[in-house]
C-alpha positions as CSV (number, residue, x, y, z in Angstrom):
1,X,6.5,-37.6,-6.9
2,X,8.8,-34.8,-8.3
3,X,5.5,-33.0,-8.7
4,X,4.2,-33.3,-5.3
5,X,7.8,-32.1,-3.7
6,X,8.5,-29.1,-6.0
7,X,4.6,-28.0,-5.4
8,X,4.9,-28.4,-1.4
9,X,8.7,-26.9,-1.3
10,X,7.8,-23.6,-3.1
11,X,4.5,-23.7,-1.6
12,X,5.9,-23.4,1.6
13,X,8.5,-20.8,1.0
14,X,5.7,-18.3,-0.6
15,X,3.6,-19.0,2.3
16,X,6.1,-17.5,4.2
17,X,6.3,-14.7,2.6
18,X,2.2,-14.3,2.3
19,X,2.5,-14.5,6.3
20,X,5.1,-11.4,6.2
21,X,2.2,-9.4,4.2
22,X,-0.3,-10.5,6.5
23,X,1.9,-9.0,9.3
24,X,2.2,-6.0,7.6
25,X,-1.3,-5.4,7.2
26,X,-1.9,-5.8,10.6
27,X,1.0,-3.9,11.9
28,X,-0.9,-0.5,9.7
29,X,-4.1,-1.5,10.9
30,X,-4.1,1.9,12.5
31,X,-2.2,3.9,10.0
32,X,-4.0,6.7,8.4
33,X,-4.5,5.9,4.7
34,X,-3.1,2.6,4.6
35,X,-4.0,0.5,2.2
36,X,-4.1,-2.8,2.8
37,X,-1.5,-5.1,0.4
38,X,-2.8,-8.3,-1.1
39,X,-0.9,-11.3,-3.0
40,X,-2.1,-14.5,-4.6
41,X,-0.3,-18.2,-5.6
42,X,-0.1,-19.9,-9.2
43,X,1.2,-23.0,-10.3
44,X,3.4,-23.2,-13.0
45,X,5.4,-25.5,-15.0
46,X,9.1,-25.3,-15.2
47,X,10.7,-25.2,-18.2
48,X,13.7,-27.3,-19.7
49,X,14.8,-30.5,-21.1
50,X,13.0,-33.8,-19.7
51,X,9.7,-34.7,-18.9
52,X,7.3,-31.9,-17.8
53,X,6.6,-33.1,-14.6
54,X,8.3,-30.6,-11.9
55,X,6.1,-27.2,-10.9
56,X,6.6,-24.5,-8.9
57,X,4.3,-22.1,-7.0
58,X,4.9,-18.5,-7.6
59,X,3.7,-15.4,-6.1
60,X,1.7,-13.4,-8.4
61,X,2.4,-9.6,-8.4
62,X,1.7,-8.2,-5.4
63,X,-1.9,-5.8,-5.2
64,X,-3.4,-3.5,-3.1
65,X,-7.1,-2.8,-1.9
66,X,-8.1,0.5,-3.2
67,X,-11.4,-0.1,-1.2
68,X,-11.6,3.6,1.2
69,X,-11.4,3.5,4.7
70,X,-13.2,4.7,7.5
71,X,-13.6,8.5,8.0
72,X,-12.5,10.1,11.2
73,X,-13.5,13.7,12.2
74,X,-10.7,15.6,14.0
75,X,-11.8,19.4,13.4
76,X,-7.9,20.2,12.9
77,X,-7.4,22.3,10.1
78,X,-4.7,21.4,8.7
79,X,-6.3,17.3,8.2
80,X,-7.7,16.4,5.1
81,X,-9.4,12.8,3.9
82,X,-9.8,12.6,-0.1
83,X,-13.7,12.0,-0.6
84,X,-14.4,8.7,-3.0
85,X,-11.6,7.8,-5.3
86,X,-8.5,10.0,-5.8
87,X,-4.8,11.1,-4.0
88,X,-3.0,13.7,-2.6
89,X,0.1,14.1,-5.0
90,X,3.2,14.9,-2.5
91,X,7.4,14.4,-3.5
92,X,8.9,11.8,-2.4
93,X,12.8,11.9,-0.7
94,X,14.0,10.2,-4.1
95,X,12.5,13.8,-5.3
96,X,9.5,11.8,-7.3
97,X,6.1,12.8,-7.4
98,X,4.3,9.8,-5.3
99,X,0.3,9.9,-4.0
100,X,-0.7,9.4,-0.7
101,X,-4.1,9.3,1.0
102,X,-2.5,9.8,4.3
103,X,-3.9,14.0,4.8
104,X,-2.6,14.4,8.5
105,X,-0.3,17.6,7.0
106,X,1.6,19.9,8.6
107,X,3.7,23.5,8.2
108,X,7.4,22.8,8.1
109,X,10.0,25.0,9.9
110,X,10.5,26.6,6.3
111,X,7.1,27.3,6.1
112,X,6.3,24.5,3.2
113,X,3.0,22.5,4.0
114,X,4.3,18.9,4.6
115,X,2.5,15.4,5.6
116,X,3.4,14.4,8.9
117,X,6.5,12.2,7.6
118,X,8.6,15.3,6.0
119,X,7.0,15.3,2.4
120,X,6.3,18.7,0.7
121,X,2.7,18.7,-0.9
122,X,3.0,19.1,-4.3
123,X,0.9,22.1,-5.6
124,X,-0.6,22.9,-9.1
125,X,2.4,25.7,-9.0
126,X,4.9,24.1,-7.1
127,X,5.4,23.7,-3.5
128,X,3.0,25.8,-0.9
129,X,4.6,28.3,1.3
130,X,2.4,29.1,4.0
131,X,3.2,32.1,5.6
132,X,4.0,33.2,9.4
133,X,1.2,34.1,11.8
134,X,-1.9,32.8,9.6
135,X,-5.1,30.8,10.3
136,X,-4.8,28.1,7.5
137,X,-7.9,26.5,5.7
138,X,-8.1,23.6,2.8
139,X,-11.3,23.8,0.9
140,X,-13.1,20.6,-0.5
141,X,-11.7,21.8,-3.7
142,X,-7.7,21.5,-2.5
143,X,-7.3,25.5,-2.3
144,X,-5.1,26.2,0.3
145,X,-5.9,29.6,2.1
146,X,-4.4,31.8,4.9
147,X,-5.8,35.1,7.6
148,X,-3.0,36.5,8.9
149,X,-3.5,36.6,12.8
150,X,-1.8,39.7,13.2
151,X,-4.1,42.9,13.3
152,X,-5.6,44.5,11.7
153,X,-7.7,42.0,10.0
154,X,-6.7,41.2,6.6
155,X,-8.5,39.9,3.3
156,X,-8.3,35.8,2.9
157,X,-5.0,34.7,0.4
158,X,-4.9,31.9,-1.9
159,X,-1.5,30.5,-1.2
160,X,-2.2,27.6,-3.8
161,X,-4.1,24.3,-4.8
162,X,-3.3,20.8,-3.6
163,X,-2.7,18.9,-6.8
164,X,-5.3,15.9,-5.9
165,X,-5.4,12.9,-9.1
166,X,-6.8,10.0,-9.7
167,X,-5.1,8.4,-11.8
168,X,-6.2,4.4,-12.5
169,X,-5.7,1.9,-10.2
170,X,-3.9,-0.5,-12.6
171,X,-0.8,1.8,-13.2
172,X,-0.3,2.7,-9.5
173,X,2.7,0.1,-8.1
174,X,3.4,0.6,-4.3
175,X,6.8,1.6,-3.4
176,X,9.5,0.3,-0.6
177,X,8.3,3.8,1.2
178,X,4.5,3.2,1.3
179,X,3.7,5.7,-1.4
180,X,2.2,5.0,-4.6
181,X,3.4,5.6,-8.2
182,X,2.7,5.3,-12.2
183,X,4.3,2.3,-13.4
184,X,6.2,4.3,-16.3
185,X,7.3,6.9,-13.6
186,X,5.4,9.6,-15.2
187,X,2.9,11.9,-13.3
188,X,-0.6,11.9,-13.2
189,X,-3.1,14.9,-14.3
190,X,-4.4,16.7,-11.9
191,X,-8.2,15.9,-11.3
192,X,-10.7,18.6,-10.6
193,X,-13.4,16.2,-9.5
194,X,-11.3,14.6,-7.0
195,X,-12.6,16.4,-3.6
196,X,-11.5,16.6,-0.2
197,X,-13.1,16.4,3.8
198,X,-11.6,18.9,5.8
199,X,-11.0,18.4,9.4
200,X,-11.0,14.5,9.0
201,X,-8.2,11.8,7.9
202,X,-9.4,8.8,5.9
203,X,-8.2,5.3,8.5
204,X,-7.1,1.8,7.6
205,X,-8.7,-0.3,4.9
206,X,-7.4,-3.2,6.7
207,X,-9.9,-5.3,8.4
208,X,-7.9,-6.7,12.0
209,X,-10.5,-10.1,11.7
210,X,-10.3,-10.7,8.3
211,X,-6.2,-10.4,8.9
212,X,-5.9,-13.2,12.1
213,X,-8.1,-15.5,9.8
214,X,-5.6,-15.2,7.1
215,X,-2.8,-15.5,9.3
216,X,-4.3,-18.7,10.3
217,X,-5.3,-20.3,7.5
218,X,-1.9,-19.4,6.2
219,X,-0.5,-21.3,9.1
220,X,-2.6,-24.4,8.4
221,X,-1.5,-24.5,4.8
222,X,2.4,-24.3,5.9
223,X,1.6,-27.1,8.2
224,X,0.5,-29.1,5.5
225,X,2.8,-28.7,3.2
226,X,5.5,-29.9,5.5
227,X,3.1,-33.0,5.6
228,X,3.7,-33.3,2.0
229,X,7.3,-33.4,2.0
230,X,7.1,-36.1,4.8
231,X,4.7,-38.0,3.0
232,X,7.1,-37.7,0.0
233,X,10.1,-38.9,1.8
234,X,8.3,-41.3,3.4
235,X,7.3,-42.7,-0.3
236,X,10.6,-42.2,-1.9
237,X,12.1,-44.0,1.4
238,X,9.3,-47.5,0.9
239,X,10.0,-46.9,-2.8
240,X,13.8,-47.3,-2.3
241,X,13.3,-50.5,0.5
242,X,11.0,-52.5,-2.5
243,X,13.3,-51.5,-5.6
244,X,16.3,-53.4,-2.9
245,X,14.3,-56.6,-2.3
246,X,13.1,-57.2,-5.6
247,X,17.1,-56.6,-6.5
């Protein structure tokens, strides 16, 4: 019995929360570079005096699906999709390095390439200052180059290198902000082989069907643990009546 409720009581509460990831997903179904966030329930044992007979259900650490999403071809210059594995290494408001895959950048009023949210890319050197009045281009390799549109024509400058990593997918926790980072807060090596798509941003690893089918399954499972706890009191409550007779 004790079994039965502690299982279907935290059962229930985590399946809540499992719902509110689910939600998530779908709510970034469209968000470039999202990557969808996964969880998972085990049983254990709680431990103490008495008899071992009351589990909970806990949420294992939270994952994420590193599986790449679906290219889309934009012909802006300033959009980038990392090819394969790897990230684009930007800093964070908390001033930490963090890695996106989110390349819709952008030239700040300050002249510092940015992502679309406000975060300076994070260069081999430093930040990259793009100068006034220039065509900008990102080769496959992360080099960031500028023409400046004013005549006479001048010679192509290298204003920097995107540091792209790719670090392994086993130290990268997500944060409150969406970004990822090193679980020992360090910073990752720049990667030469990690390559880049120009004109294109990388979609939404998050599959809309697969989402509503976990949303309802999810739902199903909630409903039955309710049933549990019903059937529990309902056993506890017959239980209670025969233990009063036979008094």
């Amino acid at each position: 019995m004790d079994r039965m409720i502690y299982v279907a009581m935290t059962g229930a509460k985590h399946i809540l929360e499992q719902q509110a990831v689910v939600a998530h997903n779908l709510a970034n179904a469209s968000t470039t570079g999202y990557r969808a966030a996964a969880s998972a329930f085990r049983a254990v044992p709680v431990q103490g005096d008495g008899l071992p007979t009351r589990t909970f259900v806990v949420d294992s650490t939270p994952a994420a699906n590193f599986e790449p999403g679906p290219l889309q071809h934009t012909g802006r210059d300033l959009d980038v999709a990392v090819q394969g594995t790897g990230w684009i290494a930007v800093q964070a408001n908390d001033g930490s390095e963090a890695y996106t895959r989110n390349g819709s950048l952008q030239v700040s009023t300050n002249g510092l390439l940015q992502t679309r949210n406000g975060l300076n890319v994070v260069g081999e050197g430093g930040p990259i200052a793009i100068p006034a009045d220039s065509n900008i281009t990102i080769a496959d390799d992360g080099t960031v180059s500028a023409v400046s549109t004013m005549p006479p024509p001048k010679s192509v400058n290298v204003l920097g290198r995107i540091k792209l990593v790719n670090p392994s997918e086993a130290q990268l926790v997500r944060g409150g902000d969406g970004l990822f980072r090193l679980a020992d807060g360090s910073g990752a090596e720049a990667d030469a082989k990690v390559q880049l798509a120009a004109g294109a941003l990388e979609g939404s690893n998050v599959n809309p069907v697969e989402e509503m089918i976990s949303m309802i399954s999810l739902a199903r499972s909630f409903d039955m643990q309710m049933q549990l706890l019903s059937n529990a009191k309902q056993n506890a409550t017959q239980a209670s009546q025969i233990l009063a007779v036979n008094a």
